[in-house]
Backbone of each chain as ProteinMPNN parsed JSONL, in Angstrom:
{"seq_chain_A": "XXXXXXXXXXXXXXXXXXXXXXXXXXXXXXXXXXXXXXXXXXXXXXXXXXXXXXXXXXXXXXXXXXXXXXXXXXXXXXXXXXXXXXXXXXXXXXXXXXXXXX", "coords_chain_A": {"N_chain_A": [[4.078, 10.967, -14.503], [4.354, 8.704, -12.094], [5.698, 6.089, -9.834], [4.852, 4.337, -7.552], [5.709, 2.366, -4.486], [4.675, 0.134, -2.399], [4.65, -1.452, 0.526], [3.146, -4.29, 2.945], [2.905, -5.887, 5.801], [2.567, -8.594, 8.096], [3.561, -10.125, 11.356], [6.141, -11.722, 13.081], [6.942, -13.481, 16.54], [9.224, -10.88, 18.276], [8.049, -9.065, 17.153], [5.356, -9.352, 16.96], [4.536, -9.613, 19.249], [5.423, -7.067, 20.91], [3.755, -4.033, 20.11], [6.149, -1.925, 20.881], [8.617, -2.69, 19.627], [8.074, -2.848, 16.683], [7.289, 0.145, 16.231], [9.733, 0.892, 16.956], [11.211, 0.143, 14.426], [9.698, 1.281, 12.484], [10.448, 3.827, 13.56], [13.195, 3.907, 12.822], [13.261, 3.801, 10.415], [12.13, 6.045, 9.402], [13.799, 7.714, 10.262], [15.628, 7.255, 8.55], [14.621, 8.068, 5.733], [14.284, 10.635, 5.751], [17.091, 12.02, 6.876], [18.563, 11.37, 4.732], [19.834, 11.252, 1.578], [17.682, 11.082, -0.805], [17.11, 11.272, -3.9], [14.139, 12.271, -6.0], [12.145, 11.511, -4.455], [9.123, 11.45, -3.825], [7.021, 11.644, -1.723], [6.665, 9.6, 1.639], [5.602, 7.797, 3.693], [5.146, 5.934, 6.913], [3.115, 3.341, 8.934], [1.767, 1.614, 11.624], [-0.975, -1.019, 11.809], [-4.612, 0.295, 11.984], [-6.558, -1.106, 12.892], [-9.288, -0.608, 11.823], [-10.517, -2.533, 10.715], [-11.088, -5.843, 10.178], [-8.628, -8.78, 9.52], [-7.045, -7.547, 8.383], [-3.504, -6.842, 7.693], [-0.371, -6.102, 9.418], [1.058, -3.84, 9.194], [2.465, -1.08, 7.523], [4.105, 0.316, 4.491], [4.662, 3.015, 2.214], [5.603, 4.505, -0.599], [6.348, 7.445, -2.545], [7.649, 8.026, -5.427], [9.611, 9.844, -8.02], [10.2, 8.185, -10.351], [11.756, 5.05, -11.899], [14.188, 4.772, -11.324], [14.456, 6.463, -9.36], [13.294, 5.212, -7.548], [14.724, 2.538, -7.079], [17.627, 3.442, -6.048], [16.172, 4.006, -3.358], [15.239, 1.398, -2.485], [17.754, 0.137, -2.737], [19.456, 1.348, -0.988], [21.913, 1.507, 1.485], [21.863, 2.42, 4.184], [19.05, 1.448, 4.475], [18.849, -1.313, 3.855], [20.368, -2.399, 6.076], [18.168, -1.537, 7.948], [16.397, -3.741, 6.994], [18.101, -5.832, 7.424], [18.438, -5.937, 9.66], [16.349, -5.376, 11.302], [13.659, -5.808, 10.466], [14.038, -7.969, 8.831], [13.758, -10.518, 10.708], [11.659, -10.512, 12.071], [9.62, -10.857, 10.198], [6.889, -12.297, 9.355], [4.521, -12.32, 7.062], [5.054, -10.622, 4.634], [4.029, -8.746, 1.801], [3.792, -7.137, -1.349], [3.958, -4.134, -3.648], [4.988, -2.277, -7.002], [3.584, 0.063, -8.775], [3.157, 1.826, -11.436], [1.476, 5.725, -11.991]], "CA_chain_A": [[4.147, 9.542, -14.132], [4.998, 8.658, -10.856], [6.319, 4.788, -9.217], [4.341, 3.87, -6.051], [5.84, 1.232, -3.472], [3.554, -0.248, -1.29], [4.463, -3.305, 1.176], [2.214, -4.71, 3.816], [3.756, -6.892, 6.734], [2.504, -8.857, 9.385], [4.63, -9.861, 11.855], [5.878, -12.855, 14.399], [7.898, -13.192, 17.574], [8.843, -10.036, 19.847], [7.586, -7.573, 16.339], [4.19, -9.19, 17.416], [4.3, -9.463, 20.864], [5.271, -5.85, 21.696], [4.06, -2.759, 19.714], [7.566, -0.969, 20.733], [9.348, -3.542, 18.576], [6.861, -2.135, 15.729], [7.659, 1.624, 16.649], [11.38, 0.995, 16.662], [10.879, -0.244, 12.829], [8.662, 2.569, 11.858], [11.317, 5.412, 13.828], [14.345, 3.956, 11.981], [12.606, 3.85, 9.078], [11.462, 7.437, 8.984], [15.237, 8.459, 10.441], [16.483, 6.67, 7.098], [14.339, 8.511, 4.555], [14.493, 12.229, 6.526], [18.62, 11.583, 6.781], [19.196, 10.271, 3.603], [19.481, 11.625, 0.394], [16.897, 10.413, -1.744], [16.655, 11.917, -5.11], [12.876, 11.917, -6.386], [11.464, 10.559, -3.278], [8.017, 12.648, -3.738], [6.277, 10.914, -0.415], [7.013, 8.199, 2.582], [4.897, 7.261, 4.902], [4.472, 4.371, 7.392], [2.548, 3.017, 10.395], [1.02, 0.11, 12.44], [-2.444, -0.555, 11.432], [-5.344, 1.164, 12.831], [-7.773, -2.105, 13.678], [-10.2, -0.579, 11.385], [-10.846, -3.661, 9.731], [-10.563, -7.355, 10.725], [-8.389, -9.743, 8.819], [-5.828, -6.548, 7.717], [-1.71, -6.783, 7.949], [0.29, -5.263, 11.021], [2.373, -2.512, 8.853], [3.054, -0.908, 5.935], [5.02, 1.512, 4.114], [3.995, 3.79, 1.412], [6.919, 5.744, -0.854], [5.796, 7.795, -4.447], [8.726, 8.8, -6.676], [9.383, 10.654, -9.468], [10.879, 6.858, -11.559], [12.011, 3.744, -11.347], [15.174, 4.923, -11.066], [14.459, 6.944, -7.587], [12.768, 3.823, -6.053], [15.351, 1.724, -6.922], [18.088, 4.091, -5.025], [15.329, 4.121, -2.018], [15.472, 0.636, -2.136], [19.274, -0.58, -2.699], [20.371, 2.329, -0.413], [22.736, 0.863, 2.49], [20.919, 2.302, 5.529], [17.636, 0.892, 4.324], [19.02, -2.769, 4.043], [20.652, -2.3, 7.092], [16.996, -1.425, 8.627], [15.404, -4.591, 6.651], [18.129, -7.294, 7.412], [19.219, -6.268, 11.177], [15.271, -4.836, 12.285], [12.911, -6.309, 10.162], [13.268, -9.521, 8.486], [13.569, -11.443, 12.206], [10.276, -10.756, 12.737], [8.202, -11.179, 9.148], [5.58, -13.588, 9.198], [4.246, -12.328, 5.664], [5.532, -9.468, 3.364], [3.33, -8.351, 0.308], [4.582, -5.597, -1.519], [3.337, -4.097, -5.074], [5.002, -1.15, -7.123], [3.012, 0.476, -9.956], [2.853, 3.905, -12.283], [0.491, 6.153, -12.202]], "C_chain_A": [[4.985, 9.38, -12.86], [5.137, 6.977, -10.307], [5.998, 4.937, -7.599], [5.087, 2.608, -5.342], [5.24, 1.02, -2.371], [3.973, -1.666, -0.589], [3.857, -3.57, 2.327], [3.402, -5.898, 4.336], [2.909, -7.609, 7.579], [3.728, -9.821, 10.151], [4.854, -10.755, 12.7], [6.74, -12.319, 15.275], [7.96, -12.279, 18.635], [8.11, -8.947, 18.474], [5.802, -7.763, 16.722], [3.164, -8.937, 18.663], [3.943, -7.733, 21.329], [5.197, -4.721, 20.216], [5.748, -1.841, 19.62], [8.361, -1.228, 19.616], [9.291, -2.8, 17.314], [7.797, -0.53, 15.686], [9.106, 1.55, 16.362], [11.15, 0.759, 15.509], [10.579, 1.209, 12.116], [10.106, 3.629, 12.219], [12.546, 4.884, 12.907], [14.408, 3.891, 10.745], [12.513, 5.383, 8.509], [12.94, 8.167, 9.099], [15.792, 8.398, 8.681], [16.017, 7.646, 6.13], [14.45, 9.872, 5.534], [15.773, 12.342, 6.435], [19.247, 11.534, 5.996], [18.98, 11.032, 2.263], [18.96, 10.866, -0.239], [16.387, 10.535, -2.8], [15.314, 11.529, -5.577], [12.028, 10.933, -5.846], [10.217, 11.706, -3.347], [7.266, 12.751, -2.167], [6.874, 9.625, 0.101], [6.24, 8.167, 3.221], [5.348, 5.393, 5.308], [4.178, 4.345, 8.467], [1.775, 1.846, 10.566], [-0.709, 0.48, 11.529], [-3.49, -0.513, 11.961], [-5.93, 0.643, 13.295], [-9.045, -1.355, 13.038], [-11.151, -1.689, 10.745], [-10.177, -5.274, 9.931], [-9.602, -8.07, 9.432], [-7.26, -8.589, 7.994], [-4.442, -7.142, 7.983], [-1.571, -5.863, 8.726], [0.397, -3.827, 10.824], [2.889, -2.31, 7.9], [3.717, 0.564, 5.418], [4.515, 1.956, 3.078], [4.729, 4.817, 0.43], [6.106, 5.975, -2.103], [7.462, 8.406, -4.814], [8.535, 8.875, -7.64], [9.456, 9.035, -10.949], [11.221, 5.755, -11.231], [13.079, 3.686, -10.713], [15.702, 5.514, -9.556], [14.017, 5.801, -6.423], [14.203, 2.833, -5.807], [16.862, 2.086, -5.929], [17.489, 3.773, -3.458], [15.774, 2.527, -1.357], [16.732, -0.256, -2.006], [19.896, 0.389, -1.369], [21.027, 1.888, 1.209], [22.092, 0.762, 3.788], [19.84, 1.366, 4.986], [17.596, -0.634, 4.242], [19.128, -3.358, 4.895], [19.357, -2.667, 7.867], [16.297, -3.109, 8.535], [16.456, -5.56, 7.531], [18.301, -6.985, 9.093], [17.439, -6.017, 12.209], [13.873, -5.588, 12.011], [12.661, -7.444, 9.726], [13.542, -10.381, 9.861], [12.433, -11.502, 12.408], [9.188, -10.551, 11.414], [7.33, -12.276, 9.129], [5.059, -13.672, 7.443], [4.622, -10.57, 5.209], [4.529, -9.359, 1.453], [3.809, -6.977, 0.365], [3.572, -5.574, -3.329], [4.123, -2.859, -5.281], [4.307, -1.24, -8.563], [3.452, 2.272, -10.235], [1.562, 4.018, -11.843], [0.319, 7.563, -12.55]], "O_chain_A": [[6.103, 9.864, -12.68], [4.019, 6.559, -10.607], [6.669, 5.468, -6.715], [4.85, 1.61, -6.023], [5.325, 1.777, -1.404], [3.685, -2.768, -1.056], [4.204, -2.641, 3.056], [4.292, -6.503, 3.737], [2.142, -6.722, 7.955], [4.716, -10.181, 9.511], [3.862, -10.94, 13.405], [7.271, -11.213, 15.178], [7.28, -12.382, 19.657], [7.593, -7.928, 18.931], [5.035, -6.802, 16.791], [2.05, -8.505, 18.959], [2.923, -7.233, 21.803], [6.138, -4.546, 19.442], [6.289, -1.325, 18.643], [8.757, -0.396, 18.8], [10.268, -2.192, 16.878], [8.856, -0.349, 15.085], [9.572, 2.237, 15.453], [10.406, 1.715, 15.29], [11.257, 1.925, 11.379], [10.739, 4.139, 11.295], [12.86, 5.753, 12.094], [15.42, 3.916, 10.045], [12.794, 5.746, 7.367], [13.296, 9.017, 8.283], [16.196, 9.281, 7.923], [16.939, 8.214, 5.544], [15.217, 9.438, 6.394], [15.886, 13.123, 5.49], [20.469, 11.607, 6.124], [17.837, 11.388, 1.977], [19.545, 9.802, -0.437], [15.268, 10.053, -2.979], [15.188, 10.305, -5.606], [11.43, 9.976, -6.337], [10.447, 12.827, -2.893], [7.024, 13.817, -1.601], [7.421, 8.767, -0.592], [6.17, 9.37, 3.471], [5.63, 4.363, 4.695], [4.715, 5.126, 9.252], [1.222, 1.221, 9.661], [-1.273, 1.44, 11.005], [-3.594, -1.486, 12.708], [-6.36, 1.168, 14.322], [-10.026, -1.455, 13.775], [-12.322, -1.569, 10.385], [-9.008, -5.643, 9.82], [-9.995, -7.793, 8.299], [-6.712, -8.981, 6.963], [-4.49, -8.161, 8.671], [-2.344, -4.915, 8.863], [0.108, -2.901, 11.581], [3.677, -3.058, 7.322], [3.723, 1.642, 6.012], [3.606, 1.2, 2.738], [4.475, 6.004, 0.632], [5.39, 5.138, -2.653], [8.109, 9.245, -4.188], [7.663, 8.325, -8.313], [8.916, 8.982, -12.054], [10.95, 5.411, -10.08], [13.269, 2.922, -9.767], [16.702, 5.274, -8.88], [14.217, 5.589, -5.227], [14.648, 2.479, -4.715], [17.26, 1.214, -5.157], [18.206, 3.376, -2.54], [16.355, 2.319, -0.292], [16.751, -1.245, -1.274], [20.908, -0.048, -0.823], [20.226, 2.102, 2.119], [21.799, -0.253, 4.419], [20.089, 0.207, 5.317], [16.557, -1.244, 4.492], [18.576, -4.439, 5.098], [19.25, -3.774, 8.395], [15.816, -3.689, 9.508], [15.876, -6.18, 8.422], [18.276, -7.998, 9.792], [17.288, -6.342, 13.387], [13.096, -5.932, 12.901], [11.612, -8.062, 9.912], [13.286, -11.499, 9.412], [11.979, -12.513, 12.944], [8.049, -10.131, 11.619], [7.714, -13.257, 8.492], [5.144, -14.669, 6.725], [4.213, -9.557, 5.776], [4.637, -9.927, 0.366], [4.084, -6.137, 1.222], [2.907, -6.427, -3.915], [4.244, -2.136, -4.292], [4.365, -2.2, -9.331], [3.811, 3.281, -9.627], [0.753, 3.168, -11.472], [-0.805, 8.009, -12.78]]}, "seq_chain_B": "XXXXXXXXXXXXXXXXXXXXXXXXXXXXXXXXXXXXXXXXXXXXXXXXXXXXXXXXXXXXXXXXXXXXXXXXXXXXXXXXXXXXXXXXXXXXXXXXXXXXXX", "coords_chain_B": {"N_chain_B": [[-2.348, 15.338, 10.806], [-2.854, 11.956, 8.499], [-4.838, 9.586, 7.55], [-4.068, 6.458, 5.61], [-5.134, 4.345, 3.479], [-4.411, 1.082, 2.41], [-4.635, -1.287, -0.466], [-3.555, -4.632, -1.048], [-3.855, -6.663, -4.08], [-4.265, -10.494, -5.485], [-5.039, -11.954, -8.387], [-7.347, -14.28, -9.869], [-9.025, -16.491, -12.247], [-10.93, -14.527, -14.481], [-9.007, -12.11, -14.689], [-6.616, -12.778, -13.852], [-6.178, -13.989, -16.348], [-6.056, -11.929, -17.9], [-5.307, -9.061, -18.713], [-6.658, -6.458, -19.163], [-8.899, -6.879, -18.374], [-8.36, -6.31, -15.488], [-7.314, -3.719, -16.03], [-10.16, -3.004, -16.433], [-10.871, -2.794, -14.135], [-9.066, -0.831, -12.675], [-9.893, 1.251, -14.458], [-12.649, 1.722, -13.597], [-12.661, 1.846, -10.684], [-11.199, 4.227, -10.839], [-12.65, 6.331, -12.591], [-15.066, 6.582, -10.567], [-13.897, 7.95, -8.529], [-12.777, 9.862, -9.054], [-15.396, 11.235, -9.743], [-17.053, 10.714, -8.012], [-18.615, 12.487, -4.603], [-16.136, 12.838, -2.235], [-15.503, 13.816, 0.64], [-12.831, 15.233, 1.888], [-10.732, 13.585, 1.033], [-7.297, 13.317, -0.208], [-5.648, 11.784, -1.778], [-5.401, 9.531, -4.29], [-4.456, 6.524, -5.628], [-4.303, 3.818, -7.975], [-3.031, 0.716, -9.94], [-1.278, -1.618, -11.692], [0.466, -4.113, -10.897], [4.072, -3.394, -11.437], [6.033, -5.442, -11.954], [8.711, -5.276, -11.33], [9.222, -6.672, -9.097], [10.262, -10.105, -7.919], [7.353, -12.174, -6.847], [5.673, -10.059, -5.976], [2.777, -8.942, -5.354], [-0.321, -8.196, -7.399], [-1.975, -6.248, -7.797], [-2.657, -2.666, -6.542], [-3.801, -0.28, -4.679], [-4.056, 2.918, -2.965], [-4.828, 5.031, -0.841], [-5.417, 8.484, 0.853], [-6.461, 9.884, 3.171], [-8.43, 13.13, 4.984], [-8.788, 12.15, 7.64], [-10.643, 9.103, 9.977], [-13.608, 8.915, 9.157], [-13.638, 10.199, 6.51], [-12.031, 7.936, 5.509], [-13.837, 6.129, 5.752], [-16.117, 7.502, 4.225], [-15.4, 7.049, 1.522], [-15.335, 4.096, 1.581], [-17.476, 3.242, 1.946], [-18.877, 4.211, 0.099], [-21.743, 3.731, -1.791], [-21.507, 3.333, -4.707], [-18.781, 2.761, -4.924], [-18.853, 0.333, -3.514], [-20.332, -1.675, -5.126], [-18.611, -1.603, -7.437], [-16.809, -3.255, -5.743], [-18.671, -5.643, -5.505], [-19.136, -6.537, -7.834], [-16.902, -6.288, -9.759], [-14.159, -7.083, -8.689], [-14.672, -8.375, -6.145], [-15.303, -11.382, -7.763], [-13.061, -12.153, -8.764], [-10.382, -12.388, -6.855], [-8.121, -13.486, -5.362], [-6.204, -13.354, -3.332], [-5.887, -10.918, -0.892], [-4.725, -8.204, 0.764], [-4.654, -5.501, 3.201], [-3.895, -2.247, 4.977], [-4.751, 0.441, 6.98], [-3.545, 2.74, 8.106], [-2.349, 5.605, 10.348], [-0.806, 8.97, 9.841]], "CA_chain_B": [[-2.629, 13.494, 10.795], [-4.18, 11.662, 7.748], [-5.269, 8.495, 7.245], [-3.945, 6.135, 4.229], [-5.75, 3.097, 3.164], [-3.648, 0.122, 1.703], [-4.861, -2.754, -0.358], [-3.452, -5.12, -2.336], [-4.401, -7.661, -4.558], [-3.832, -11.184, -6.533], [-6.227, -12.334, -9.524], [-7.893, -15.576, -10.147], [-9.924, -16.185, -13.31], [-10.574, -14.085, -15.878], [-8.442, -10.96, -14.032], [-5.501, -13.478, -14.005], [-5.446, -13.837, -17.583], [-6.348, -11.124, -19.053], [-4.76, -7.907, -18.13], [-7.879, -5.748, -19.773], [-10.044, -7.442, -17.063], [-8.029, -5.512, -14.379], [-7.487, -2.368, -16.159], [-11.65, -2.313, -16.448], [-11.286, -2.444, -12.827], [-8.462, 0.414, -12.527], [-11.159, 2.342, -14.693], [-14.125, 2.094, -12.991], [-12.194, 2.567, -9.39], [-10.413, 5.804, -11.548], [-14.128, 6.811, -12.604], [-15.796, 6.746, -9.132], [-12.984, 8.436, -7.464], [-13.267, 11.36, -9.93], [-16.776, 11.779, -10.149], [-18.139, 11.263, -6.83], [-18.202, 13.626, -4.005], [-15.529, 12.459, -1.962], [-14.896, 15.123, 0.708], [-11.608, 14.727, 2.824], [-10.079, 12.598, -0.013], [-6.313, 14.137, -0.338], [-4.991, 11.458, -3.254], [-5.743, 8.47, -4.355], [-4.271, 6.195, -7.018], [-4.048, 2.118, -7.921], [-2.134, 0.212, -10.807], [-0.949, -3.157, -11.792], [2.257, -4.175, -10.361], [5.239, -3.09, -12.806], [7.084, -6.493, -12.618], [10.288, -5.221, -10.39], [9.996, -8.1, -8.067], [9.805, -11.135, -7.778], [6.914, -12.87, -5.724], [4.907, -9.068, -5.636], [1.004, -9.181, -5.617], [-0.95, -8.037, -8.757], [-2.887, -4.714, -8.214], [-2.489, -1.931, -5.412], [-4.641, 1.242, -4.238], [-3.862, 3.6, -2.205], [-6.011, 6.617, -0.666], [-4.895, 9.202, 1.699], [-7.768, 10.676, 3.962], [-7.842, 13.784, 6.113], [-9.709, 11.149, 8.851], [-11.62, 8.229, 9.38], [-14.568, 9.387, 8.916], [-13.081, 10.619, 5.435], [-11.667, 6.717, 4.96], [-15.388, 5.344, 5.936], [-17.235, 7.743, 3.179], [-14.852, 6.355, 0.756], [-15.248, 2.957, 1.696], [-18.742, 2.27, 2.035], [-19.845, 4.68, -0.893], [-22.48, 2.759, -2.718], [-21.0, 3.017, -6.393], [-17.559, 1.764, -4.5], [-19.428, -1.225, -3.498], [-21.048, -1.84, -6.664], [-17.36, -2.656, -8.182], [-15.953, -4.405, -5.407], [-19.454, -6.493, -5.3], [-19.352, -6.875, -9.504], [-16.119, -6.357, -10.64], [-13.359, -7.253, -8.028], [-14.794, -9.638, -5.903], [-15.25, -12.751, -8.476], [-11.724, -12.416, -9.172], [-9.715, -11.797, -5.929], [-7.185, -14.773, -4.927], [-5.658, -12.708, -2.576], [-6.027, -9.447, -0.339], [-4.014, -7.691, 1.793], [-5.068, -4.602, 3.245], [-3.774, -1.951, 6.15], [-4.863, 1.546, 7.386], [-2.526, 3.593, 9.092], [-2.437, 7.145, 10.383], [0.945, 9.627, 9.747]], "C_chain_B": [[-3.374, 12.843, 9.36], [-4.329, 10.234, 7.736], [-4.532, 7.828, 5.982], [-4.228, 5.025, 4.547], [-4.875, 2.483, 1.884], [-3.939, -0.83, 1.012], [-4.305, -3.226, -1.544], [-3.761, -6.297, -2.702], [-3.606, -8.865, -5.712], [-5.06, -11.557, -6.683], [-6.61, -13.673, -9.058], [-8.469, -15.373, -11.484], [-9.362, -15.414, -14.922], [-9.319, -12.922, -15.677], [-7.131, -11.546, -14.309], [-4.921, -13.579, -15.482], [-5.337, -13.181, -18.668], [-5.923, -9.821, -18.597], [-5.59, -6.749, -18.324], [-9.231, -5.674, -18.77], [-9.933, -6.28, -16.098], [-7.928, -3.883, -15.037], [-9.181, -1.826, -16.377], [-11.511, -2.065, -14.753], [-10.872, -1.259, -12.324], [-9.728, 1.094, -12.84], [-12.342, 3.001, -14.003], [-13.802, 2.552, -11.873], [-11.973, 4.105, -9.945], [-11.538, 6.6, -11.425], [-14.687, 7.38, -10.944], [-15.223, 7.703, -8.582], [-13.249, 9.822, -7.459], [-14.363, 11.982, -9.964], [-17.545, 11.702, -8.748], [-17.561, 12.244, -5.361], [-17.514, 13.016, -2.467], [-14.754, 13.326, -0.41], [-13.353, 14.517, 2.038], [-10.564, 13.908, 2.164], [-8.869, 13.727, -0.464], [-5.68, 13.321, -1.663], [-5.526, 10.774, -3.044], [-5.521, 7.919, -5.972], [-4.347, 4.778, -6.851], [-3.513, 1.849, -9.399], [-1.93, -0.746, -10.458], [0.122, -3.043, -11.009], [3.044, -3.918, -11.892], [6.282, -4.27, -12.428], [8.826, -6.406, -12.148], [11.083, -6.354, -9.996], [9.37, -8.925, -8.165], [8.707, -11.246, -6.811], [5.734, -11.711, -5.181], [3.183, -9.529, -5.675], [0.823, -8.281, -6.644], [-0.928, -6.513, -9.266], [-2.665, -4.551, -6.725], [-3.338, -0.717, -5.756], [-4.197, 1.873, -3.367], [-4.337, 5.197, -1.635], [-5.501, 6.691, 0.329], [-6.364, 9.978, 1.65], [-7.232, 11.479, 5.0], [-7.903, 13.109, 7.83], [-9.794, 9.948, 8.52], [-12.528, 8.248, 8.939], [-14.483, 9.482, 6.638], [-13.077, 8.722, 4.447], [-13.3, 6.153, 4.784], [-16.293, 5.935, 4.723], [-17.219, 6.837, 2.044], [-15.098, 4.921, 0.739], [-16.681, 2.677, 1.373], [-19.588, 3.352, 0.547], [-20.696, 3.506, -1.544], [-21.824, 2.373, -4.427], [-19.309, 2.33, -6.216], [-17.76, 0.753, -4.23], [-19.962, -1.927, -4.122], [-19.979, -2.363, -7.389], [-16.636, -3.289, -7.31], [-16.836, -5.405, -5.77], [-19.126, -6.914, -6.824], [-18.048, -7.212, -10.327], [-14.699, -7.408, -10.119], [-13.458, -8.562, -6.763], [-14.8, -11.201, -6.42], [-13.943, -13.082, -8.9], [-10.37, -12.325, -7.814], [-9.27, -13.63, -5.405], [-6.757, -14.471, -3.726], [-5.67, -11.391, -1.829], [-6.031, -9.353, 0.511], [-4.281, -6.626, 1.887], [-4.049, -3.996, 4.407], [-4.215, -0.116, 5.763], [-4.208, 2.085, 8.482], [-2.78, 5.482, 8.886], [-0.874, 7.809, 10.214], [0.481, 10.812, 9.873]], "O_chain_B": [[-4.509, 13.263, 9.134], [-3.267, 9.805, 8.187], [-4.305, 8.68, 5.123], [-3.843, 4.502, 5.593], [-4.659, 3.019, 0.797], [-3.586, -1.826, 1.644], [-4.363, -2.717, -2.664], [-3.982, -7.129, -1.822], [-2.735, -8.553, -6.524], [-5.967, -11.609, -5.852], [-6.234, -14.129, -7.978], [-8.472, -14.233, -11.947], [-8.469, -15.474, -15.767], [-8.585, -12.858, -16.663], [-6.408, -10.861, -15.033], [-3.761, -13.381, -15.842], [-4.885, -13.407, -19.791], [-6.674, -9.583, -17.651], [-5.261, -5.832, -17.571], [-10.116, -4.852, -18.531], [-10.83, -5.481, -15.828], [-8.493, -2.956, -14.456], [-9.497, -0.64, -16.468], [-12.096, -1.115, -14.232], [-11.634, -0.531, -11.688], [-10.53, 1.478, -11.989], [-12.792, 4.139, -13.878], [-14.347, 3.615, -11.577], [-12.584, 5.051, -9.448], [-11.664, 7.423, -10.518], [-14.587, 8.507, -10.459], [-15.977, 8.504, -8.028], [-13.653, 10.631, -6.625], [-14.419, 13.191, -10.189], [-18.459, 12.461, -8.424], [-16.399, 12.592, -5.153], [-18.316, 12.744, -1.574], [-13.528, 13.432, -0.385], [-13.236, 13.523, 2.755], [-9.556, 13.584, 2.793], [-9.193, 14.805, -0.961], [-5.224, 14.009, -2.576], [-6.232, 10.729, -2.036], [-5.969, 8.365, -7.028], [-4.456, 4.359, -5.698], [-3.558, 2.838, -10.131], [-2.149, -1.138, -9.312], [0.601, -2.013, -10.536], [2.68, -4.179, -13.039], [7.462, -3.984, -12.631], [9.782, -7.118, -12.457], [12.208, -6.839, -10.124], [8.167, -8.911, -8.426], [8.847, -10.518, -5.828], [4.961, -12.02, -4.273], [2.738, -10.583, -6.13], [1.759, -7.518, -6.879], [-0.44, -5.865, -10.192], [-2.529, -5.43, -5.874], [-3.521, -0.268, -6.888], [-3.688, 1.056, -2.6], [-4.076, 6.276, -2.166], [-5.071, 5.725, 0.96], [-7.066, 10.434, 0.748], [-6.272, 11.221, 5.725], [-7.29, 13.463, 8.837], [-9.403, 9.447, 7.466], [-12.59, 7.456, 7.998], [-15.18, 8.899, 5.807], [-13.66, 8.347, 3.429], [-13.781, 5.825, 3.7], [-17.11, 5.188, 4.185], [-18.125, 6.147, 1.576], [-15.045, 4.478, -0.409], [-16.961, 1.851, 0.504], [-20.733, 3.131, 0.153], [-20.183, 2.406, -1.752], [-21.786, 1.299, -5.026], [-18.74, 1.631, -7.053], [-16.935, -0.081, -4.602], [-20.152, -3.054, -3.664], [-20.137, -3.429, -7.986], [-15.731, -3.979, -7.78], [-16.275, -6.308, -6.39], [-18.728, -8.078, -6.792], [-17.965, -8.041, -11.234], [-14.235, -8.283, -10.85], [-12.606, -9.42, -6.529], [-14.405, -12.121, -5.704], [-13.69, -14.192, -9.367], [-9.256, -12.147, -8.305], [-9.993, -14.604, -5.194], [-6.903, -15.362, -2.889], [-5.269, -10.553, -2.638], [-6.773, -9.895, 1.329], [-4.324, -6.107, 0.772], [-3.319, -4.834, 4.936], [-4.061, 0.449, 4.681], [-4.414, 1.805, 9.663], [-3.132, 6.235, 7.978], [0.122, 7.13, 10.464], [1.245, 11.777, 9.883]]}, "name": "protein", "num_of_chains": 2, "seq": "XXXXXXXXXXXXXXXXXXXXXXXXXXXXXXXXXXXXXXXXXXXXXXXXXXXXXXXXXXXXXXXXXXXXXXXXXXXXXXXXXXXXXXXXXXXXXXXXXXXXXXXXXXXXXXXXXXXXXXXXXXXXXXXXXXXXXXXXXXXXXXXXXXXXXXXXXXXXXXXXXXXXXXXXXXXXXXXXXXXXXXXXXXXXXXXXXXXXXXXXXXXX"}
């Protein structure tokens, strides 16, 4: 049994204006979980989205852990708040998120 | 490089109030995934939301492709379009999607 987190963003201001904005998000993002001890972090991903498909969200993230107990670390963990309140929430427009087992 | 396809979802209907509704849908996505020939397909799982957070959306999927090409078999298979067209469409309030490469 494994605990998926999944959140989808799109994005206003300069996160929509300029890609870089975006990119800075994503690199301090990836610094955080690579950096960071993260007990039963199985997978991370994240990236802009590809324009495969009209009517999608900007940007999303993607973590699997071993429990509830490893996400919830992932997600209380100091850097990573840091990231959300000083990089990312300025520029949310909409945030959907979902975690499930599987 | 691979591909991962994001989507998530809120109910309406019967999906909304019946939690049996959506796990026929898990199923039949589960089914398909398993049984047809899928090639480039590296994971792929979906689940309800587990009730963490506040304000989350419903149901999430998530497939990791070696490509697009890979994402596109997946997508447009016929027996995959058969349960969005039957099962998932009459119930869908909400849906958020993104494809990103890592």
């Amino acid at each position: 049994m494994s605990v998926t987190h999944v959140v989808l963003f799109t994005w206003h201001g300069d996160a929509a204006a300029d890609p870089a904005v975006v990119e800075g998000i994503a690199d301090a993002l990836r610094r955080f979980v690579r950096e960071s001890d993260l007990p039963g972090l199985q997978s991370w991903t994240c990236g802009r989205d590809a324009g495969l498909a009209a009517g999608n969200a900007e940007f999303a993230c993607v973590g699997v852990f071993d429990d509830v107990d490893a996400y919830t670390v992932y997600r209380d963990h100091p850097e990573h708040r840091r990231i959300i309140d000083e990089q990312i929430k300025p520029y949310i427009a909409e945030r959907t998120a979902v975690q499930f087992t599987s």
